[in-house]
Wavefront OBJ file of the C-alpha trace (Angstrom):
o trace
v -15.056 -7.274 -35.737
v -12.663 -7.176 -32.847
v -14.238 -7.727 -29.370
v -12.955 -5.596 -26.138
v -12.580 -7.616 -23.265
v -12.971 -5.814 -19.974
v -10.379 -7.734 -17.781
v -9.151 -6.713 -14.279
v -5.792 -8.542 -13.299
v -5.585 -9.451 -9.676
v -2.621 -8.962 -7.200
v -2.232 -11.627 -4.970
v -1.973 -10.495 -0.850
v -1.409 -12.035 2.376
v -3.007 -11.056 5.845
v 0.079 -9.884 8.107
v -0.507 -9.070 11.620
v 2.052 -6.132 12.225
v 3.264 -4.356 15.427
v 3.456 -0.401 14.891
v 4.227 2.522 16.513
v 0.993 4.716 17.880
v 2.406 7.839 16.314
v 3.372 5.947 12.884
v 0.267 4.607 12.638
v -1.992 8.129 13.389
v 0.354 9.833 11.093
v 0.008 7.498 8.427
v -4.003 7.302 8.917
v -3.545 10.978 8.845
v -2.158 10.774 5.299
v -4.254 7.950 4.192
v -7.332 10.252 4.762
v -5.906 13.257 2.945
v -5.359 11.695 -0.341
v -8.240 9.527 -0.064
v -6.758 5.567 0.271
v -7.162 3.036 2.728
v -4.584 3.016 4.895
v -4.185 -0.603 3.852
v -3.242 1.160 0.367
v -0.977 3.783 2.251
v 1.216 0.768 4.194
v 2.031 -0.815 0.977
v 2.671 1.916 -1.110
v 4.828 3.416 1.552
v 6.972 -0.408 1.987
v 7.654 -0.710 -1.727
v 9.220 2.614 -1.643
v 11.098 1.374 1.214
v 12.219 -1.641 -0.387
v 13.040 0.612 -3.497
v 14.919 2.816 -1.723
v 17.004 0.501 0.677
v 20.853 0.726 0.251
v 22.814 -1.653 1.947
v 25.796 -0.638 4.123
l 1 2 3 4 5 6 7 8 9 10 11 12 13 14 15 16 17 18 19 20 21 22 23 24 25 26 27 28 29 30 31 32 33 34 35 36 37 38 39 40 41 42 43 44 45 46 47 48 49 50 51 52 53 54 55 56 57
């Protein structure tokens, strides 16, 4: 009999202390709130598609 294994795989973080703009950061709470994340969640979701999205001149 095969056993199921309930595993959660961690992502590993670092604490960053950031500078932001007011308005960024209220409009990005903003957001955060409406689709029910952290704004935590919000910043890095909103960097990788930064990063994925970067060209290079």
């Amino acid at each position: 009999m095969e056993k199921n294994i309930f595993k959660i795989e961690s992502e590993e973080y670092i604490v960053k202390n950031l500078r932001l703009k007011k308005a960024l950061v209220e409009q990005g709470a903003k957001i955060a709130q409406t689709k029910n994340i952290s704004f935590n969640k919000f910043v890095n979701i909103a960097l990788e598609f930064a990063i994925n999205h970067y060209e290079e001149d």
